[in-house]
FIBADO-918882 format. One record per residue: x, z, y of N, C-alpha, C, O, CB in turn; chain; residue number from 1. Coordinates in steps of 0.001 Angstrom, whole numbers. Last residue first. Glycine has a CB too. Example, Ala and Ser with C-alpha at 12.3 -4.5 7.8 and 13.67 -1.06 7.14 Angstrom:
<pts>
PT      nX      nZ      nY     caX     caZ     caY      cX      cZ      cY      oX      oZ      oY     cbX     cbZ     cbY ch   i
PT   12850    7080   -2250   13670    7140   -1060   12900    7870      30   13409    8039    1138   14084    5725    -598  A   2
PT   13190    7800   -5690   12300    7800   -4500   13200    7800   -3300   14236    8465   -3319   11308    9046   -4473  A   1
</pts>
This chain:
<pts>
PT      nX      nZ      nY     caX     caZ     caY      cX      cZ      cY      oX      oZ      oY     cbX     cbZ     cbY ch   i
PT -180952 -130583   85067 -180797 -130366   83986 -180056 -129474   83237 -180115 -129502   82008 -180643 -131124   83764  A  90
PT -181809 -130803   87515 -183208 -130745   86340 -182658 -130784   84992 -183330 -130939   83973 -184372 -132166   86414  A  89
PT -180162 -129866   89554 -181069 -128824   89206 -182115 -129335   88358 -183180 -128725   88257 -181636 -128193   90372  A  88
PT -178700 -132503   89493 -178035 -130938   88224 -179092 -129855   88281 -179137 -129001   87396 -176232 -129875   88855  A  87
PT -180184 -133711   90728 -180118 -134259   89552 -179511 -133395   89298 -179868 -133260   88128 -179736 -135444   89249  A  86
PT -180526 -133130   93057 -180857 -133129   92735 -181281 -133473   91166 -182391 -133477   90633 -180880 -133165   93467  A  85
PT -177717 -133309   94098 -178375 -131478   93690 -179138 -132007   93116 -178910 -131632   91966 -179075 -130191   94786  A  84
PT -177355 -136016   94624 -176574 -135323   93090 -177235 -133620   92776 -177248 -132965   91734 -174378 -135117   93429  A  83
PT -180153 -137807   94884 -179258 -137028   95159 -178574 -136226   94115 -179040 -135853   93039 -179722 -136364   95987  A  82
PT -180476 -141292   94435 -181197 -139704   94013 -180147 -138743   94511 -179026 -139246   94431 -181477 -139371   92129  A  81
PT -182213 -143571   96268 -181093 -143002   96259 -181438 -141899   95477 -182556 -141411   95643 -180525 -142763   97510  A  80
PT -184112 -145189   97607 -183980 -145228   95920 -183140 -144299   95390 -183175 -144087   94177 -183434 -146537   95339  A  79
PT -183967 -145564   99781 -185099 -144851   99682 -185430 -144174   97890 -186195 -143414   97298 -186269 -145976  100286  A  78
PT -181789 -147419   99799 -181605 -145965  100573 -183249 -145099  100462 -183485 -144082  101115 -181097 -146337  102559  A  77
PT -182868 -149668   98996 -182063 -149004   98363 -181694 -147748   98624 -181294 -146997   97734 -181241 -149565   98309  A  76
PT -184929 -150586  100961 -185251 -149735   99464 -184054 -148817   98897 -184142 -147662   98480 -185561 -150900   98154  A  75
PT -183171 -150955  103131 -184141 -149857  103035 -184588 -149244  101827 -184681 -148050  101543 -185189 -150222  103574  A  74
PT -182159 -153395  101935 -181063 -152214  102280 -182078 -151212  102266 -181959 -150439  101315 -180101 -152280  103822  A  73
PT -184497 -154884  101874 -183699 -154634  100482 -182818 -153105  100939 -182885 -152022  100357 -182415 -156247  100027  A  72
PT -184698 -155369  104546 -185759 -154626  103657 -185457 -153927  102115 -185919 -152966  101499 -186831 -155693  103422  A  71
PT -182966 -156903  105171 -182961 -155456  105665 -183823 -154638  105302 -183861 -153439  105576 -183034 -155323  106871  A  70
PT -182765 -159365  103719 -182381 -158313  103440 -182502 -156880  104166 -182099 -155851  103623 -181421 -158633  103284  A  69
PT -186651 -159699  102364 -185473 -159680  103369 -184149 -158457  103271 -184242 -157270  102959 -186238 -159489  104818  A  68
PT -186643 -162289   99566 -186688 -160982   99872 -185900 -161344  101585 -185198 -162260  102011 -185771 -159859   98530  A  67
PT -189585 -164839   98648 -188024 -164383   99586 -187996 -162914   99974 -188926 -162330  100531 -187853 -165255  101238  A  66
PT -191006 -167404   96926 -190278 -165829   96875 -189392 -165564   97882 -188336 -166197   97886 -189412 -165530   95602  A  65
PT -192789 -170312   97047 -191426 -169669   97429 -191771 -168118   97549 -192723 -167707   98213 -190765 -170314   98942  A  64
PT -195680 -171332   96270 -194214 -170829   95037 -193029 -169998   95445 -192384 -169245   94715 -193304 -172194   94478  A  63
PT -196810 -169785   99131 -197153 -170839   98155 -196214 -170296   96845 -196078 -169118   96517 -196743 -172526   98777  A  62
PT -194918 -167452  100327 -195385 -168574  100535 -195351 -169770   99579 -194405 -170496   99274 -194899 -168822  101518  A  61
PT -194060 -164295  100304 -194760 -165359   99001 -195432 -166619  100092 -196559 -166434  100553 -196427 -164326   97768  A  60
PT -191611 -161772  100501 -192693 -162517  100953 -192753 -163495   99934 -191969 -163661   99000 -192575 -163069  102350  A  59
PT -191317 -158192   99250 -191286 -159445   99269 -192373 -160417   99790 -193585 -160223   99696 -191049 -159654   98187  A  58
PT -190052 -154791   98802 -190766 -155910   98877 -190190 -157294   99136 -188994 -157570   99227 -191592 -155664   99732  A  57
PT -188103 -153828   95576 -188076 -153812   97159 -189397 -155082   97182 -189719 -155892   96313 -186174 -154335   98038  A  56
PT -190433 -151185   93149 -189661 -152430   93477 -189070 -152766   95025 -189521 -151986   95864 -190600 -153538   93105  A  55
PT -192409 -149794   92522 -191349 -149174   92572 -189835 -150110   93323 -188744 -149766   93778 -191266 -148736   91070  A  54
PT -194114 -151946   91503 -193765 -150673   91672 -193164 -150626   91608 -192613 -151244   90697 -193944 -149902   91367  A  53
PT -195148 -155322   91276 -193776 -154493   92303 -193608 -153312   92698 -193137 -153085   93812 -193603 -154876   93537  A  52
PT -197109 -155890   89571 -197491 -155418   90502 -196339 -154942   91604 -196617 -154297   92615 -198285 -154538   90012  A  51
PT -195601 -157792   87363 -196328 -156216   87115 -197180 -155460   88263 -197885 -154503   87944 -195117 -155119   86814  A  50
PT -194331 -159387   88557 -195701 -159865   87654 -196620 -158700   87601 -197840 -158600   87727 -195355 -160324   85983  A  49
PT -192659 -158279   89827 -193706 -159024   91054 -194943 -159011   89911 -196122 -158743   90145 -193146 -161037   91823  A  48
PT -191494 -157353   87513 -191569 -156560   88772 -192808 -157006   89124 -193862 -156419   88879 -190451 -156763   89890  A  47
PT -190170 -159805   87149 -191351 -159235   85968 -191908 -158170   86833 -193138 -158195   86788 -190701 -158509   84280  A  46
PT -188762 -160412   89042 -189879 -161304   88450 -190578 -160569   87637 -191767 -160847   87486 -189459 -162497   87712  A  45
PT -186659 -158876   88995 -187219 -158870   90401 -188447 -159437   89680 -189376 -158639   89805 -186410 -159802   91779  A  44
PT -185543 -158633   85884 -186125 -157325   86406 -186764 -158014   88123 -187653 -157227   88447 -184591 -155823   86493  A  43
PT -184551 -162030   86160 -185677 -161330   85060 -186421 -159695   85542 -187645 -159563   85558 -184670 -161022   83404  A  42
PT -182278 -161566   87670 -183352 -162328   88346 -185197 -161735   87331 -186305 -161324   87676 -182747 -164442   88088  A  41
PT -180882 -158086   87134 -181414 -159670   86953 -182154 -159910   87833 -182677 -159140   88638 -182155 -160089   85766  A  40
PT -178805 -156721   89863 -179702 -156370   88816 -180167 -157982   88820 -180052 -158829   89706 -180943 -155013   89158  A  39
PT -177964 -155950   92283 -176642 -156001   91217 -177694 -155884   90054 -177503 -154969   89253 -175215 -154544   91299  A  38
PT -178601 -157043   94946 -179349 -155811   94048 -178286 -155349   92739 -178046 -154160   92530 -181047 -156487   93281  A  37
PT -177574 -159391   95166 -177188 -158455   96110 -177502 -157219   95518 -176669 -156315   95576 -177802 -158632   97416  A  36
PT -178669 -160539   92796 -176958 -160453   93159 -177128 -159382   94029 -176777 -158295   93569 -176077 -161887   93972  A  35
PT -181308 -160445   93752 -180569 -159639   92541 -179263 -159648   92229 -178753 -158837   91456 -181008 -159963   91403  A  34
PT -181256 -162482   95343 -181318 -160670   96297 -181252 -159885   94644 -181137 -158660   94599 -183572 -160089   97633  A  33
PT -180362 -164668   94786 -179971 -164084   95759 -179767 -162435   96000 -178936 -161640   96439 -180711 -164583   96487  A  32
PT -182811 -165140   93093 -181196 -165126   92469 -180274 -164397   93348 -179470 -163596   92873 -180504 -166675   92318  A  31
PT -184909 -165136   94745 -184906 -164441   94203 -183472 -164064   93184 -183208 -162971   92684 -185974 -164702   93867  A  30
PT -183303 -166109   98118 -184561 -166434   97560 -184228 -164998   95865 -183407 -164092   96008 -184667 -168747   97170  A  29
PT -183460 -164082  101507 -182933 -164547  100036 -184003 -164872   99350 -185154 -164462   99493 -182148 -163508   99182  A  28
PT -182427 -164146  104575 -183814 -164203  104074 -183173 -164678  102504 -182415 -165647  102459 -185036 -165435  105044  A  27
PT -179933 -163580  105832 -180953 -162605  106053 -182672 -162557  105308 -183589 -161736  105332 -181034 -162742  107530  A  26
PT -177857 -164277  103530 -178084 -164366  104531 -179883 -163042  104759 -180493 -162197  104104 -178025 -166152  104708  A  25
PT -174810 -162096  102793 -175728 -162703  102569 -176728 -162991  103837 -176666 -162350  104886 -176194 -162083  101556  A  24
PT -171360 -162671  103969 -172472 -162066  104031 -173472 -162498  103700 -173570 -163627  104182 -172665 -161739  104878  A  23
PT -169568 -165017  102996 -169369 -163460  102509 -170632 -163190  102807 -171357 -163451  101846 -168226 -162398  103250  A  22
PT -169984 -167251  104809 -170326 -167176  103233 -170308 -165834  102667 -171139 -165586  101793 -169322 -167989  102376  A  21
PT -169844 -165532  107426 -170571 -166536  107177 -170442 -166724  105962 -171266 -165882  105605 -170370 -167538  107847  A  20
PT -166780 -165317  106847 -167916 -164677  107115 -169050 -164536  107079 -169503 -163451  106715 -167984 -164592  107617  A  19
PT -165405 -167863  107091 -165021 -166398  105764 -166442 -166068  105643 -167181 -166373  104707 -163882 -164618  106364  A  18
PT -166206 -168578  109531 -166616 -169194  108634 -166568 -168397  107017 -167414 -168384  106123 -165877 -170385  108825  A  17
PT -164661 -166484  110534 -166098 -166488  111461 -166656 -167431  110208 -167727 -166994  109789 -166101 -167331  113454  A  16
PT -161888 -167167  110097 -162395 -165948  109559 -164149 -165776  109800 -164769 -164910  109183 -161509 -164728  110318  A  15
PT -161693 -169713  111247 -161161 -169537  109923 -162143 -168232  109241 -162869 -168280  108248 -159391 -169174  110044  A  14
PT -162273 -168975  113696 -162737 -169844  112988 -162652 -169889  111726 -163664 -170131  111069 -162426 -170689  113324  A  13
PT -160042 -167857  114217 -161334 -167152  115280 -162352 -167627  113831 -162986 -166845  113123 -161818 -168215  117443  A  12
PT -157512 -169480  113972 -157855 -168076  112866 -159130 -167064  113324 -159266 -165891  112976 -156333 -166913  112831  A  11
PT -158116 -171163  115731 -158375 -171741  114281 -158399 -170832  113590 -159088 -170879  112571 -157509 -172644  113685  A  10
PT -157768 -169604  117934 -159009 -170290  118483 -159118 -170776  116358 -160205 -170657  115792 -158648 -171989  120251  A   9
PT -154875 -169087  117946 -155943 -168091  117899 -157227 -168431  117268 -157737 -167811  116334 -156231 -167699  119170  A   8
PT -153819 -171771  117841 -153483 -170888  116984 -155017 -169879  116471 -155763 -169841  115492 -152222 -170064  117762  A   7
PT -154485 -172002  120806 -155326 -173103  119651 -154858 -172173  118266 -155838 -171872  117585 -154542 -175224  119588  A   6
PT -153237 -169940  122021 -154673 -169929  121920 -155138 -170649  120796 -155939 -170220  119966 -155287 -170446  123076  A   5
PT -150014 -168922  119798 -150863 -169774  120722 -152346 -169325  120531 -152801 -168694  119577 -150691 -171394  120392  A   4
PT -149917 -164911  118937 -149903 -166894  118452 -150386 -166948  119973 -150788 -166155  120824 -151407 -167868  116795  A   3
PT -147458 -162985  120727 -148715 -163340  120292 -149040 -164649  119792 -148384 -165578  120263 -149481 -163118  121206  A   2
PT -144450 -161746  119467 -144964 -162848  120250 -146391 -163157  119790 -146589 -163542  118638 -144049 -164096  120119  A   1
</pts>
């Protein structure tokens, strides 16, 4: 027996709100996108100090820092090493 609509309509909701906290949002400040990065707030900051080689980019208005994430996902797939490539250097 399928639930009721109002049934439906509160587990639509239930999970749409899940959701909404699970996913990060699309603009992070710097605690944010090193969670998402799985690396310190200390490695994004010393980064920026150093010049951000090698680093994902970032915007700067006034004090505020914000990574985006679809920019983050890009680095990370640009960061990738491949496994041939790592048994043919050693």
């Amino acid at each position: 027996m399928p639930p009721s609509p109002k049934l439906r309509d509160e587990i639509v909701a239930i999970v749409k709100n899940a959701l909404a906290k699970a996913l990060p949002r699309e603009w992070m400040n710097t605690e944010q996108a090193a969670r998402y990065l799985g690396c310190s707030t200390q490695h994004l900051e010393i980064g920026r100090a150093k010049g951000n080689r090698g680093l994902p980019p970032y915007s700067k208005q006034g004090r505020m820092v914000r990574y985006r994430r679809s920019e983050l996902d890009a680095w990370l797939e640009t960061a990738k090493v491949a496994h041939d490539a790592l048994s043919s250097t050693v």
